[in-house]
N, C-alpha and C positions, 0 to 999 in steps of 0.2 A: 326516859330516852336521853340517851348521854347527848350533851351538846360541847362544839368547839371552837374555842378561836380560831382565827385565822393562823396565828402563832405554832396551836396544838392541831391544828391541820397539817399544818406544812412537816412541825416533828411524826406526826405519824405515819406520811406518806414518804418523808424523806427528802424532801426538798424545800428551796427559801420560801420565804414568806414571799418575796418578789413573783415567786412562780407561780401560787397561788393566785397572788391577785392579778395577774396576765392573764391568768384563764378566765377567772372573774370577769376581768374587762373582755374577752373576745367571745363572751356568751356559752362558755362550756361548762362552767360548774358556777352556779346560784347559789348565793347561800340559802336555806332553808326559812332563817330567819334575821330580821335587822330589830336591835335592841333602839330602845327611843333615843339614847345617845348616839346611835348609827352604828355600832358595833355587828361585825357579821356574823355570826353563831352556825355552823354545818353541823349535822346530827350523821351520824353511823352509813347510812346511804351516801350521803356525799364523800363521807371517806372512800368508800369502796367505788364510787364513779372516779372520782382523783384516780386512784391506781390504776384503772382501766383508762385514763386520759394519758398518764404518764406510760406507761407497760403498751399503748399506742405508738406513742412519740419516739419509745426507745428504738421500736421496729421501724420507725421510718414512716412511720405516715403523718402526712402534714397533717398540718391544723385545721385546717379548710375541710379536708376529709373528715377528723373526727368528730367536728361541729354538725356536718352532715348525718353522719352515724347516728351520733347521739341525739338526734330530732325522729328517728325511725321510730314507729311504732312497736317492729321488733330488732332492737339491737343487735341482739345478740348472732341470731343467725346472721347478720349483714356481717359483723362484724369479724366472725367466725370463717365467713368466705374472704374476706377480707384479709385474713391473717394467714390462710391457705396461698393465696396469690401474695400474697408482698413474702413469703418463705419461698417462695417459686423463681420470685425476685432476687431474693437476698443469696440464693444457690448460685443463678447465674451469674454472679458478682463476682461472687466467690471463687467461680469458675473460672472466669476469666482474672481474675486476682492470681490462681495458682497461674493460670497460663502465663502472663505476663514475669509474673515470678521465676519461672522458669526458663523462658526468654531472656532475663537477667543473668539468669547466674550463668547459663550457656555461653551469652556473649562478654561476662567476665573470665570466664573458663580461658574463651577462645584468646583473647588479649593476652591472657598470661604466659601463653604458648605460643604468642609472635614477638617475636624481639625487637622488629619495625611495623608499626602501625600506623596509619592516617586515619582522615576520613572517608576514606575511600575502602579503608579495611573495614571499619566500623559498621559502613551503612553494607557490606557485602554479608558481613556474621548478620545482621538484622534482615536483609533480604533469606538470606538462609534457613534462619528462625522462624521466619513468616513462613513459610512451603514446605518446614518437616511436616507438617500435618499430612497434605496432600500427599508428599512423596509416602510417606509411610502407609498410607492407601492405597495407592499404586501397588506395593510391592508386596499388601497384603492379597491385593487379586493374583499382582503372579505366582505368589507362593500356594495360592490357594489353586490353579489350575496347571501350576507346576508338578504338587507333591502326585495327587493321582497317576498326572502321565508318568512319573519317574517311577512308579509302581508296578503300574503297566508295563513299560518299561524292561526292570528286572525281571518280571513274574514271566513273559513272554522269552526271555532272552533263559529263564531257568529251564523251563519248560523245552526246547530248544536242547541245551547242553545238555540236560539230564533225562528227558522223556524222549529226546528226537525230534518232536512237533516242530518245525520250524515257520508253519504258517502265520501263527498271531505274531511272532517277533515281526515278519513281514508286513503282516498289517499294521502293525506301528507304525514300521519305517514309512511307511505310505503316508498315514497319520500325523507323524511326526514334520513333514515337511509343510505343510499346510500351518501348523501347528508353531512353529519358528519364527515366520513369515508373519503370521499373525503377533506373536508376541513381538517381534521387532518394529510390526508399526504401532501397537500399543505404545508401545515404551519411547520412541517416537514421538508420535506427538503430545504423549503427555509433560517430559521432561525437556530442559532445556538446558545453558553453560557457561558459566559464569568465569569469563576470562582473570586470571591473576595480576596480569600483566596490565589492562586498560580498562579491566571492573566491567568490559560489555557484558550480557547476558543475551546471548544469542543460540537457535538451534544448527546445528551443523548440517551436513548432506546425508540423505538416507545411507548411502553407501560406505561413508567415510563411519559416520555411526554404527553401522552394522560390523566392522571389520575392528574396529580399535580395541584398543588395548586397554582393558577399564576395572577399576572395581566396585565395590558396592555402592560408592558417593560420588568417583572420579571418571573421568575419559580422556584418553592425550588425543586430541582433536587439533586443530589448527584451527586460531579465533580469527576470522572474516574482516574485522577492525584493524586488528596492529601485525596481524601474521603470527602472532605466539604461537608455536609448538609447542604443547605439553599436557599434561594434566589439569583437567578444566575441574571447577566442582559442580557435581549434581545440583539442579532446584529443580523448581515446578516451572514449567513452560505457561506464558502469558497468554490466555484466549484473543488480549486485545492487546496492541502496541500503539496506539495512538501518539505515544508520547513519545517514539521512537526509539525508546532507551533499550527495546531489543531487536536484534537483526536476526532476519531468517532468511537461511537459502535454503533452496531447493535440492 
């Protein structure tokens, strides 16, 4: 049975000698044996526990954990579920890494395309940033109970000019008004508008919202704060204003 220094431990695992004897000292790897001069000597099993201490640590699991581990009767399975959840771990990291990531480079994008910027522009790209998620939800339901009725829609309106049938187009039109109504309070309360002029983030009036002039991010609204007319930009409307930084009329 091959035996090893502490020395040809550390070269075969890949790391200092220092590292070895930390683990030593915090009870995770024993040497197998102590020579009468006190010399440590590890045999071929403690090599291959080293790699499973260190191939631990690389993933992120403290010390404390793998001290725990390595006193199981069975390791491996523990160790195994172990390494399932801390991958489960290291995704949502990741995930949120790219999100922030992306966060970044939007709100560098956006600065390069203003020619005056404060802090008031800054923290507006970052509120922005925070509620594309949402808004992009939103406008995945409308497109999703949009495309059908627009189907409906033509199919009824063909049917109509080319077969004669003019009832189903009818019954749309009936359909259809219920159907507007409802999307315009969807859309409503879920979004809200972030004045250019005094940074508020406030919802406007049903009515003023319903009739303006908008596109797929903007609305020319008149902001309840400073009086701005013009083009507000879309975000996500706030369930709570506690802190009053949004105004809502009625």
């Amino acid at each position: 049975m091959s035996k090893y220094t502490t020395g040809e431990m550390a070269k075969r695992c890949g790391v200092t000698v220092r590292t070895v004897q930390y683990y030593d000292a915090r009870g995770l790897l024993t040497p197998s044996e102590l020579t009468e001069g006190g010399r440590r000597l590890y045999t071929d099993a403690d090599v291959q526990k080293m790699k499973v201490i260190c191939f631990l640590r690389e993933t992120g699991v403290s010390i404390h954990s793998i001290g725990e581990l390595l006193h199981q009767e069975n390791p491996e399975r523990v160790i195994a579920a172990l390494l399932d959840e801390q991958e489960k771990v290291l995704r949502q990291e990741l995930d949120q890494r790219r999100s922030q990531l992306e966060m970044l480079g939007e709100v560098r994008k956006s600065l390069k395309n203003t020619a005056h910027f404060s802090l008031e522009s800054i923290a507006d790209i970052a509120h922005m940033m925070k509620n594309k998620e949402s808004l992009r939800k939103m406008r995945t339901v409308i497109l999703a109970t949009a495309i059908p009725f627009g189907i409906v829609e033509w199919g009824s309106l063909f049917l109509w000019i080319f077969q004669g049938i003019w009832w189903p187009f009818a019954l749309y039109a009936l359909l259809a008004i219920p159907y507007v109504v409802w999307i315009l309070q969807y859309c409503w309360k879920k979004v809200a508008y972030l004045c250019p002029q005094c940074h508020t983030v406030f919802k406007p009036k049903k009515k003023e919202f319903a009739f303006a002039r908008h596109t797929m991010s903007t609305r020319k609204l008149t902001c309840p704060c400073c009086g701005h007319k013009g083009f507000c930009v879309e975000t996500c409307a706030e369930e709570e204003t506690g802190n009053g930084a949004e105004t809502e009329t009625k």
